[in-house]
N, C-alpha and C positions, 0 to 999 in steps of 0.2 A: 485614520482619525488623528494620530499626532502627528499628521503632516500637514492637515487641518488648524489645528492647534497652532501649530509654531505660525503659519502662513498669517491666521488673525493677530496673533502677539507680534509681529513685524509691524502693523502701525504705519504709523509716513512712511517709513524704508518701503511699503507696499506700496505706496502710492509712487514713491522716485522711481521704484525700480519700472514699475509700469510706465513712465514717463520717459526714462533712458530707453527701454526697447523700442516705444513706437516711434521715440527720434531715432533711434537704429533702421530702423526699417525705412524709415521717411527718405534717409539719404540712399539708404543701398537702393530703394526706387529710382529715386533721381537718377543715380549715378548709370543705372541698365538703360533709363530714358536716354541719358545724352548717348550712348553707345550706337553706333548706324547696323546697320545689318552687315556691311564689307569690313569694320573695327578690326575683327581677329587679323584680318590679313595685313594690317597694317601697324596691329600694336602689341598680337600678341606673344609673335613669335618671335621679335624682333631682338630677345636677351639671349635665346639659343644658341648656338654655333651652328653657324653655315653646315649644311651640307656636305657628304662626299659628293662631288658630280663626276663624270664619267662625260666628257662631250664629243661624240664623233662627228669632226669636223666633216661637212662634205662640200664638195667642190664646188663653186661658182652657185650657190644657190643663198646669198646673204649669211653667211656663216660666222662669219669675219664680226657683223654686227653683236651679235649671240655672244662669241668669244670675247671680246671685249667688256663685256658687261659683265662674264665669269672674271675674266682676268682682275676687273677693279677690284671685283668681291674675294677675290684671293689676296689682290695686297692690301686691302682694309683689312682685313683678320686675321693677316702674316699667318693664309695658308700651306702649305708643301706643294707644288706643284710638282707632277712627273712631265720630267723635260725631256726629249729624244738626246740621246748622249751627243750626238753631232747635227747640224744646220738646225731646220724648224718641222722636221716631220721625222715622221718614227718610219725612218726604210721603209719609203712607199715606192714603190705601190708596191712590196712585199706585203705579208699577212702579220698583222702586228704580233710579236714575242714580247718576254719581257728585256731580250738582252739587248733590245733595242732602247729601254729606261735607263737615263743617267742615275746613278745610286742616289739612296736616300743620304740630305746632306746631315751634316755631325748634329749630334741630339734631335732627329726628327724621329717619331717612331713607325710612321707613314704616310703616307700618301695622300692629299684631299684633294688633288684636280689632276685632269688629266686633261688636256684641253688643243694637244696640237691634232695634225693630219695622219690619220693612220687608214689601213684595210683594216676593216675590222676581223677578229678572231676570238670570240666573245669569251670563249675558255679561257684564253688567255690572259685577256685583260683582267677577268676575274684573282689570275694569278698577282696581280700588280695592286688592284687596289681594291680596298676597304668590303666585306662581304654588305655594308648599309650602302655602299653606294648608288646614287640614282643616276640614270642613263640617260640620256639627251641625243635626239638631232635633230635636224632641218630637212627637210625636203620643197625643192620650188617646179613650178610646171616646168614638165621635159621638155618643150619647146625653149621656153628661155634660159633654160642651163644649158642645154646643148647650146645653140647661138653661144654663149658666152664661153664655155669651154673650147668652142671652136675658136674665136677669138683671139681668147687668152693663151692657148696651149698650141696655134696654130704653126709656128718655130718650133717647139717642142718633142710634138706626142708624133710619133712614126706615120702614124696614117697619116698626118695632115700635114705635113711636110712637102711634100710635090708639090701643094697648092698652094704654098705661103707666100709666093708674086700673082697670083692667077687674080684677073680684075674682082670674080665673083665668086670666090673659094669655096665658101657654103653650100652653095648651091651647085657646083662642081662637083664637088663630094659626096652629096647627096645623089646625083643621076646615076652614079655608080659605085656606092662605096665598098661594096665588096673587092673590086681593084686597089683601093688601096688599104686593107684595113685585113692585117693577119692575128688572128685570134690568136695562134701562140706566142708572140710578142706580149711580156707584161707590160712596153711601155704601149702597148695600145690600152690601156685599161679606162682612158677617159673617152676612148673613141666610139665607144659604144654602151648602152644602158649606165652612164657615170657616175648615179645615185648608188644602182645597185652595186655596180664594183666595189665603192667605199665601204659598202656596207655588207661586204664578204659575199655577196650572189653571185654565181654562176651563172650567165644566162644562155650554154650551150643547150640546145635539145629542141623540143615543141616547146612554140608559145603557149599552146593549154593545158591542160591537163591538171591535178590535183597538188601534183608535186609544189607548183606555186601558190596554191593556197593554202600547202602547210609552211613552205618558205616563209608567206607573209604572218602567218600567226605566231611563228618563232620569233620574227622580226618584234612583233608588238608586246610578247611575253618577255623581251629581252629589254626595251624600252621602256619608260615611264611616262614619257611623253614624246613624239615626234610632233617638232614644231612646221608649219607650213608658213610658208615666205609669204603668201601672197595673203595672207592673213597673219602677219608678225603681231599685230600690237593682240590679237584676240588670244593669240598662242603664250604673249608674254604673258596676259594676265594668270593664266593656267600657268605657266612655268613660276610663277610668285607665289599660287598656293603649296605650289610645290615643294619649293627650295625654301617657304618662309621667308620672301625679303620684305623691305619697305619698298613701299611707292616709288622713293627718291632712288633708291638702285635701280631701276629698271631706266633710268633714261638712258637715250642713246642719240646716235646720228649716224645714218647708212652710210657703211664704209665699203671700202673699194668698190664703188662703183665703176664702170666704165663710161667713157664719150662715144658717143655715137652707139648705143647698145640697142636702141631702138631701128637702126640703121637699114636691116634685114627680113623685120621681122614681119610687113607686111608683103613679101616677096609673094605672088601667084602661085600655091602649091607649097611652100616652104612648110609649112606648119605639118601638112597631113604626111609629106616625106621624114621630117623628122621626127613625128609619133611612133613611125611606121620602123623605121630605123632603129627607136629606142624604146620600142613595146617591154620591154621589163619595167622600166622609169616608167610608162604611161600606167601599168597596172599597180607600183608599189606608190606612184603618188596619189592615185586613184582612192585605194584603199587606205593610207594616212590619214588623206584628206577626211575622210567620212568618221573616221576615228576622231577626229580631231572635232568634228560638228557633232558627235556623238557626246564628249565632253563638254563641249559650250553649251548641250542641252539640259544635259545632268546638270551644270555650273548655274544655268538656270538665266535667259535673257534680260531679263530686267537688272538682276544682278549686274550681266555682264556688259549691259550697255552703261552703269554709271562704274563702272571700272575702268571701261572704254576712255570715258570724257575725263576722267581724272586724271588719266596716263597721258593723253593725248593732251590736257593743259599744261601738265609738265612739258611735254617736247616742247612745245612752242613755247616755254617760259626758256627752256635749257637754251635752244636755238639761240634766242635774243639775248640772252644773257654774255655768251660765249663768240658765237661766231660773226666774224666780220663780214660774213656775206653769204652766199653758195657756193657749193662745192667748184671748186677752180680745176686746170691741168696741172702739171706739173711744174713748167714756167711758173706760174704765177704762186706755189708754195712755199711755203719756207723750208729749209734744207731739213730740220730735224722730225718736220711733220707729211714729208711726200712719200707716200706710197711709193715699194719698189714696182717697175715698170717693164713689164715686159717687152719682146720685140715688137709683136703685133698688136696692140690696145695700150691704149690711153688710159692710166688708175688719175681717177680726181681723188684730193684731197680737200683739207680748210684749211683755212688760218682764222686764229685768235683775234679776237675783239682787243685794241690795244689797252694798255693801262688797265687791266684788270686787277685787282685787290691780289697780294701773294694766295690768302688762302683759295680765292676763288680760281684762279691763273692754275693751279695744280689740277682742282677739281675739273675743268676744264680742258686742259691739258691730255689728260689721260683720257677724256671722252674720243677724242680725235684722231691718238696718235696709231699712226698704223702698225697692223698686225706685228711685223716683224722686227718693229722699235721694241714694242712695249713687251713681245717674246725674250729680246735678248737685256730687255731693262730686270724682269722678274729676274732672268738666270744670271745674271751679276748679281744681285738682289740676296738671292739665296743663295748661289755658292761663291759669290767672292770673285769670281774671276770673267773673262769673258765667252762666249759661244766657242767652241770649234765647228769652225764649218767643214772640216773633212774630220774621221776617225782620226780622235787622238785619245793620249792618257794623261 
């Protein structure tokens, strides 16, 4: 009753105030109307702090791209990166430690990226970085990682060494690789199942049995997201709900690619010998894969096709904005932006659109620059001095 009361003896102020709320409400309508369904991913997380990530690099499977796109988001937010104390990988193919971690530099209190080439050893890295941290990697079809590991690693890895003049190395290899391919050698460790190695499997024993499908469920309880190459831009949009970035972080341009990669790969037979070869990789990409479309359907397709065309109008904005053409050889790079080069394969690189504005020439810049530039640019970056490429103090 005296609530009553006073409400009547308010008068005009009754009337304003009713007037104020329903323009209250009139706007906050409007304002949820202009809001899209995809908004959150692109506005609202964007005040946050990045991320811990956790990124296991794996071998020849587009990775390089992925890392790149971490790495900017670590020097846009003068994150800590954990650096391998010497070259650009954490003692591989040993099983990652921590004492393989360059120490935290002066006033950090730890660690938000971890982003080079390691075997994984999941306990341990847990020992290194942050208990929020989200996990990351890539996996691409074992057909074309093998071809490419073979390629790339063909002077290198032990097994493939005999065949590194042979006209048809690949395929050589494949007719009998158990002659040249000794499992207790760790530098065989790309020479066979090369996903699984990175990512700490063992693949001595039977191909079936249970034991690998508790292998793979630790794998994915360990992971947050395993992204797949041959679906990169569908992976990236799930890797953005993820990490919380904007739109504009996710561009890219595929790096280290190789020439002539295609070269092999419709060889008679080539393909069912190297599934056959690397039956660990054909069942852990197998299983990824499905996870990963298991996600795009929770994510929801309609969704995920205008996230699609938004990501996909940036590249082809970034491309033109930035690059003076396609990806080139070496010959034709500029010295600070060509990819290191192995014996056996060809790394294409870019070159810069010229006369680019300072701010944009930087943004640009860092899109392009290869892996092992822009490795040893962060670790000046943050500790002041330069890489050791062998054990030092």
């Amino acid at each position: 009753m005296a609530l009553a009361r006073l409400w009547r003896s308010a008068g005009p102020w009754r009337c304003r105030a009713l007037l104020l709320a329903g323009l209250l409400l009139l706007l906050l309508r409007q304002a949820v109307g202009r809001t899209s369904p995809t908004e959150p991913l692109r506005g609202k997380n964007s005040a946050r702090p990045p991320p811990n990530v956790v990124f296991v690099k794996t071998h020849k499977t587009g990775s390089s791209t992925l890392q790149n796109i971490l790495f900017r988001l670590g020097e846009r937010h003068n994150l800590t990166v954990a650096f391998p104390r010497y070259t650009y990988q954490f003692a591989y193919p040993q099983r990652f430690a921590p004492a393989f971690v360059e120490p935290l530099p002066p006033g950090a209190a730890r660690y938000n990226l971890l982003l080079s080439h390691l075997r994984l050893a999941a306990g341990e890295v847990r020992r290194v970085m942050p208990p929020d941290s989200l996990y990351l990697t890539i996996l691409r079809d074992p057909v074309r990682t093998f071809q490419s590991v073979f390629a790339y690693y063909r002077s290198t890895v032990p097994a493939f060494r005999p065949l590194a003049n042979h006209t048809r190395p690949l395929a050589a290899f494949l007719q009998a690789p158990a002659r040249y391919y000794d499992p207790a050698d760790m530098g065989n460790g790309l020479a066979r199942n090369p996903m699984a190695f990175d990512l700490g499997l063992e693949a001595g024993g039977e191909e079936g049995g249970s034991r690998w499908d508790r292998e793979l469920e630790r794998l994915n309880r360990t992971f947050h997201l395993v992204l797949i190459a041959e679906h990169f831009d569908e992976s990236l949009v799930l890797a953005r709900e993820l990490l919380g970035l904007r739109l504009e972080e996710l561009a890219y341009v595929r790096l280290n690619a190789r020439r002539g990669a295609m070269d092999e790969a419709s060889a008679p037979g080539l393909a069912r010998q190297i599934r056959a070869w690397n039956w660990l990789d054909v069942r852990l990409y197998q299983y990824f894969r499905a996870v990963l479309w298991r996600r795009v359907e929770r994510y929801g397709y309609t969704r995920m096709k205008g996230e699609l065309e938004a990501l996909r109008s940036l590249l082809r904005e970034t491309r033109e904005t930035c690059l003076a053409g396609e990806a080139v050889g070496p010959e034709e790079t500029a010295d600070e932006l060509r990819p290191w080069q192995p014996d056996s394969a060809t790394i294409l690189g870019y070159n810069l659109r010229p006369s680019l504005p300072p701010a944009q020439y930087a943004t640009c810049y860092s899109l392009v620059l290869p892996e092992l530039q822009y490795h040893a640019r962060l670790y000046y970056r943050q500790y002041g001095r330069e890489l050791c490429s062998l054990p030092c103090d």
